[in-house]
N, C-alpha and C positions, 0 to 999 in steps of 0.2 A: 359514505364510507370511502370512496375514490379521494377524499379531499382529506382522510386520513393519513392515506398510503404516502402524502409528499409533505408529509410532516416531519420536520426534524425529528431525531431519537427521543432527545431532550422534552419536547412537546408531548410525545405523547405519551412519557413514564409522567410529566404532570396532570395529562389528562386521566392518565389509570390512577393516579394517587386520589385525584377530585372524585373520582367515580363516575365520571363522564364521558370514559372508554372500556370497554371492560373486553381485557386480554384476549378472551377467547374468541371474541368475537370479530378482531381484530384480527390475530391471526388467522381464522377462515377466511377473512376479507386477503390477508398475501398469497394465502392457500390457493384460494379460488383466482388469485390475479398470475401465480404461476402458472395454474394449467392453463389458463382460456391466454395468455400473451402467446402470439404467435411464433417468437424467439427465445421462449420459456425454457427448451430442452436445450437451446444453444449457450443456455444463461446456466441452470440447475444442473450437475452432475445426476443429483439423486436428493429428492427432494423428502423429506421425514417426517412425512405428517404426523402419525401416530406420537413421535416424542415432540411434535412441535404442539400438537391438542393436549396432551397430558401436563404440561408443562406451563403451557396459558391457562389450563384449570387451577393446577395449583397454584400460582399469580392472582387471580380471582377468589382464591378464599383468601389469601393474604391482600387483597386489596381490600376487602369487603371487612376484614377485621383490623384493618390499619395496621397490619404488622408487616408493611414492602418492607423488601430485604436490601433494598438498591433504587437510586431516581432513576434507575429502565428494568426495575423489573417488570414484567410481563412484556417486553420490549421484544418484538421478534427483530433478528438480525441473519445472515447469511457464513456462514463460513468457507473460506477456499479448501480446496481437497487436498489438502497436505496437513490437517489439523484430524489427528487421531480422533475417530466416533466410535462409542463403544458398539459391535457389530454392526455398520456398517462401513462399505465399505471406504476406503482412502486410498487413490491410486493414485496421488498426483499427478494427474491431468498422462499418464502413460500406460500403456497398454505394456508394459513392463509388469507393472504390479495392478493387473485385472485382477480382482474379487481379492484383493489384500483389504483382510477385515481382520481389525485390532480387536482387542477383548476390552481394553477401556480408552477412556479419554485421553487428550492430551491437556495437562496441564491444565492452559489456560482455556480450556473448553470446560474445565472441571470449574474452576474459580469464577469464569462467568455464567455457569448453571446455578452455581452459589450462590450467588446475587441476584436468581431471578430471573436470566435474558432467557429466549425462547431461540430455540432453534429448529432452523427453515429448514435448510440442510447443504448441502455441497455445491462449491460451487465449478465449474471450468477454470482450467489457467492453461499456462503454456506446459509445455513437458517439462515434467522435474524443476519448473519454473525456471528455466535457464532461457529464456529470450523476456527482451523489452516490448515486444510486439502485438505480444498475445495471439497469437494465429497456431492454432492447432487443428491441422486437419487429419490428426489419428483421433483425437477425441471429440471436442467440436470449436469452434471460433466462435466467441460471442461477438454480438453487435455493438456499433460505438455508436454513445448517446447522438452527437451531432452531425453523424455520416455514415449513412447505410454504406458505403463500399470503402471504408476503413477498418483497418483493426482496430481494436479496443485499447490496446495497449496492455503489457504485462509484468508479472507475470499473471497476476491477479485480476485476469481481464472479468472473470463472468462476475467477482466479488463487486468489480466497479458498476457491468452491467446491473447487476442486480438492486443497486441504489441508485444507476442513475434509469432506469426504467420503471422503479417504483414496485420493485419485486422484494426488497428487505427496507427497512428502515434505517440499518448500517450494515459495512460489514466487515470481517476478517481477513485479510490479508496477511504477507509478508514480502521483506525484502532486504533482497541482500545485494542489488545495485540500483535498486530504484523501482520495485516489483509493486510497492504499494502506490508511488507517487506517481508511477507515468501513465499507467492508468486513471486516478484518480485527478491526472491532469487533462489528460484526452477526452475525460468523461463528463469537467464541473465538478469537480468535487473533492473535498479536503482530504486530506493524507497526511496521515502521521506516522515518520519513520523513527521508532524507539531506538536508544545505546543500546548498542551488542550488549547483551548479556542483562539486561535491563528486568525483560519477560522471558520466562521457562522456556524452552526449547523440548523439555521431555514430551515426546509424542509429536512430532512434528517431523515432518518428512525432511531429511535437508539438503542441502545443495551444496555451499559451503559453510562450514561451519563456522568460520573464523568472521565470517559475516553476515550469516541471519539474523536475522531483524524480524519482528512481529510489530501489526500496527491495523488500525482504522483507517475506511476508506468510509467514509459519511458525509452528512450536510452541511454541516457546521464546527467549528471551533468548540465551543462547547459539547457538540456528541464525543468529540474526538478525547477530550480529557475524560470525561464522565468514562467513554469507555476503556482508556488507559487504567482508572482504577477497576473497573469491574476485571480485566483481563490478569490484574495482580491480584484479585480477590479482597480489595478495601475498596472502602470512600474515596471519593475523590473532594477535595478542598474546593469548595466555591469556586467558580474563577474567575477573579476579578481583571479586569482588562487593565493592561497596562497605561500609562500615560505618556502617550506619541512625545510631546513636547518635552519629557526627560530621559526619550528615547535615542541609542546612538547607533547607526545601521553602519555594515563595511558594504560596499557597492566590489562583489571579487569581479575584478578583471580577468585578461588574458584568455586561458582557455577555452571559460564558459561564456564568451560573446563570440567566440567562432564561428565562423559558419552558421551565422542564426536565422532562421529564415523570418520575414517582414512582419506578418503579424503576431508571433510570439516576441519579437524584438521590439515594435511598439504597443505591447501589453506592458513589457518589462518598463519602458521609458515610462508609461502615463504611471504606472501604477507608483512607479520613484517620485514621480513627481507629484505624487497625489500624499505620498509620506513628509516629504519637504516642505509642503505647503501646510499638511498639519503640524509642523512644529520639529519635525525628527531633524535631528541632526547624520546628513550621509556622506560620508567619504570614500573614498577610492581606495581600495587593496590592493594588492598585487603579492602573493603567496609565491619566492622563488622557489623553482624546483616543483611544485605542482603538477603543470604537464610532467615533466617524468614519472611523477608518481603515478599519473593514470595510465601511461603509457605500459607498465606495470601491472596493468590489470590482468592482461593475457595469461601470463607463467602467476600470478596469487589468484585470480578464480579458478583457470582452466586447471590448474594441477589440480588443488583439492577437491574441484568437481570430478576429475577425470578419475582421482581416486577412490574416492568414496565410491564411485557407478561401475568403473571399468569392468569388472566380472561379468556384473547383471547385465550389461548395456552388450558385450563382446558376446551372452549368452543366446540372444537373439536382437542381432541389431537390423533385421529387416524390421522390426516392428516400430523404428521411429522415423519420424519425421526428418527428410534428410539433415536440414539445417541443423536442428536441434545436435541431432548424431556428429554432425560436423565438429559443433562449437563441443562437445565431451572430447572429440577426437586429439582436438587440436593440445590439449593439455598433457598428452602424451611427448613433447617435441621436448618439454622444459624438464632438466635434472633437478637432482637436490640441490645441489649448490645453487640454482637459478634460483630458486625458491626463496632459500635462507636469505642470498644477498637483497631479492628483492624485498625481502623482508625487513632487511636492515637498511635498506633507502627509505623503504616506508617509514618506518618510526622515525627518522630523522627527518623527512618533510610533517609529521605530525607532532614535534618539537614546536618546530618553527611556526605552524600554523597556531598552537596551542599559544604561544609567546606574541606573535601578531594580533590574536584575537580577542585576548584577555580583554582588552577597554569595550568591547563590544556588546552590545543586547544582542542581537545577531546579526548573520553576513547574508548579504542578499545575492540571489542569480535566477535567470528563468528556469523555471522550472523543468522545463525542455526543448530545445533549439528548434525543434520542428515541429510538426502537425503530425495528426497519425497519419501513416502513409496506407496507399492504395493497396487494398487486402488481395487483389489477385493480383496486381504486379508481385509484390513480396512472395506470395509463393511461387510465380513464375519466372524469377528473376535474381537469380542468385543474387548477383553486384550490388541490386539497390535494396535486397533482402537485410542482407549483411553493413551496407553503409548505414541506411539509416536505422536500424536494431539500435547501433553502435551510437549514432551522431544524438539517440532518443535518450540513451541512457549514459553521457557522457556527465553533463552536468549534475544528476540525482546520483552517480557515482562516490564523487567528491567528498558528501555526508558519509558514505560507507565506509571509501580508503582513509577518511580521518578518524571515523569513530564517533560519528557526532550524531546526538536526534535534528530531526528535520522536519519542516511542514511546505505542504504545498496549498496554498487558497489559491482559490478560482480568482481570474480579475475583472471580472464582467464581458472579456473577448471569449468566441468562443475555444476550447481547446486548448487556453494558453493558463498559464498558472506563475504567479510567486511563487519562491523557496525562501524559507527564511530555516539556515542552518543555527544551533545553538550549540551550549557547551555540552559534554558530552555527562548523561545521566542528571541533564536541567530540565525534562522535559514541563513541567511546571511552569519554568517562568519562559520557555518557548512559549508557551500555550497563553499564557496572559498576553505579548506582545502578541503573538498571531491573532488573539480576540481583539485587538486595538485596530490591528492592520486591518483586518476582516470587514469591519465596520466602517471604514474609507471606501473598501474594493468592492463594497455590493448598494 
């Protein structure tokens, strides 16, 4: 059963289809691998057995009668604590909203119960998911696959643990500057960041609105589509893998090679050139006006985070994590006007980007310039707290302030990942090129 648990998704909704897994059994196997892992509580918010067993039964009579509702039904997977459970609780990762227990689902929790999936139950993130780091020492810090004394990365840190420790099969995340990807970079493991407004939002805790994003954090290319449709509540199409050799990649320069540290830098280089050599055709971009746009992030996150929290967060702010409280704080500095105009920089560097980008299958950049950094320096250390949050979440940014879906594959280094950005509401033919790309980088 241990050699189930590091099965792709995909794997083992064919092995419940064959009858040569059967759901419930399975799930007691994640069950029992939650409690006995010794960083289990650091991973799990609040784990649901009772609806994770009821849920693999009824998976199992629909296995055993051939009528799956979905290739992962009876599929257990994880969800981050920001995704409405009907009575229990969702505090996203803050002691803000202790024992905040919704009465139903959120959406896409509804759409993928629909289909079949099973649910583990909750998982850690960072508070109100506003850091890249995942370090929360109000609620707990989960551990990173390849470095007991790193963070996980976030916001979706315990969603990544949880797959990459062999605790869910996939799992839910979101993000709204790189929440699902930097984890899922730090961790091994693919990420897929959906178009704003792509997937429901109803029931879901949010941070900024104008850029949440909902996504997979899993094994493979293929979990990552499969579960794109179950979170929309349909099928997802075959996915045929694209053909490298009528493939056209942009290589974005400038920003996102900044300050890149060595072994994410040549991850980035083998893996370009591991595209090259199968046939793709890659050139050089260069996006003017870009760095401003990001520069911009400050006054279009911090304001509508500060907005949306300020009450609750000024209502008792001993209860957060300094940093965290910091980064709400800071979005108090910028007026309306800041806002608007920054707003209208934005949409003109994403003219130009949409205009630049059009010949392209997708534009390529690493996934994240750094390593996860050192989990007690970060909390003890304001300066490198705050640089590297920033310098983690600078490049999976770019997908957000354009508006674009995004994937990140592992590239056989550890910790380091591809980004392959696509057009915006194309997540489909993202997904065929990433299943090309995927199959060079492992």
């Amino acid at each position: 059963m241990q050699n189930l648990l590091k099965m792709s998704a995909a794997d083992l909704g064919r092995g419940i289809a064959r009858l040569d897994i059967d759901p419930v059994e399975l799930t007691q196997a994640y069950l029992d691998a939650i409690q006995s892992h010794p960083q289990g509580d650091h991973i799990y918010a609040r784990v649901t057995h009772k609806r994770a067993l009821a849920e693999a039964k009824a998976a199992r009579r629909r296995a055993q009668s051939g009528d799956l509702l979905s290739p992962l039904d009876g599929v257990p997977i994880s969800w981050k604590d920001l995704f409405d459970t009907a009575y229990i609780a969702t505090e996203s990762g803050s002691a803000l909203l202790s024992q905040r227990i919704p009465k139903r689902d959120a959406t896409v929790v509804q759409n993928a119960t629909q289909m079949g999936l099973v649910c583990l139950g909750k998982t850690h993130m960072s508070e109100l998911a506003f850091s890249g780091l995942g370090l929360n020492p109000i609620t707990a810090t989960p551990p990173n696959k390849n470095d007991s004394k790193a963070v996980p990365g976030g916001s979706s840190s315990g969603a990544a643990a949880s797959v990459g420790f062999d605790l869910a099969a996939a799992a839910i995340g979101s993000d709204t500057g790189g929440s699902v990807r930097i984890p899922a970079v730090w961790n091994d493991l693919v990420g897929l960041k959906t178009t704003s407004g792509r997937l429901s939002l109803e029931g879901v805790v949010p941070l900024c609105l104008k850029f949440d994003t909902i996504g997979p954090l899993c094994r493979t290319v293929e979990d990552a589509s499969l579960l794109l449709g179950v979170l929309e509540g349909q099928l997802s199409p075959t996915l045929q893998r694209a053909n490298i050799k009528n493939s056209r990649f942009a290589m974005l320069q400038s920003v996102v090679l900044d300050g890149m540290r060595d072994p994410p830098m040549t991850a980035y280089e083998r893996a370009v050139e591991k595209l090259c050599e199968a046939g793709a055709q890659v050139d050089l971009l260069d996006i003017p006006d870009l760095e401003s746009a990001l520069e911009l992030s400050g006054v279009l996150y911090g304001a509508e985070a500060n907005g949306l929290w300020r009450d609750v967060i000024e209502s008792a702010p001993e209860k957060m994590f300094r940093e965290i409280l910091a980064r709400f704080r800071g979005g108090a500095q910028y007026s309306g006007a800041d806002y608007i105009s920054a707003w209208r920089t934005l949409e003109a560097v994403r003219t130009t980007w949409d205009k630049l980008c059009t010949p392209y299958d997708a534009v390529l950049a690493p996934t994240a310039p750094n390593l996860p950094p050192d989990r007690d320096r970060c909390y003890r250390d304001h300066d490198y707290h705050v640089v590297e949050n920033l310098l983690g979440l600078r490049n999976t940014r770019v997908a957000n302030l354009m508006e674009l879906c995004a994937l990140t594959i592992p590239t056989g280094i550890p910790s380091c990942g591809l980004m392959l950005m696509g057009k915006p509401n194309m997540e489909e033919a993202l997904l065929r090129q990433g299943a090309a790309v995927e199959t060079l980088l492992t």
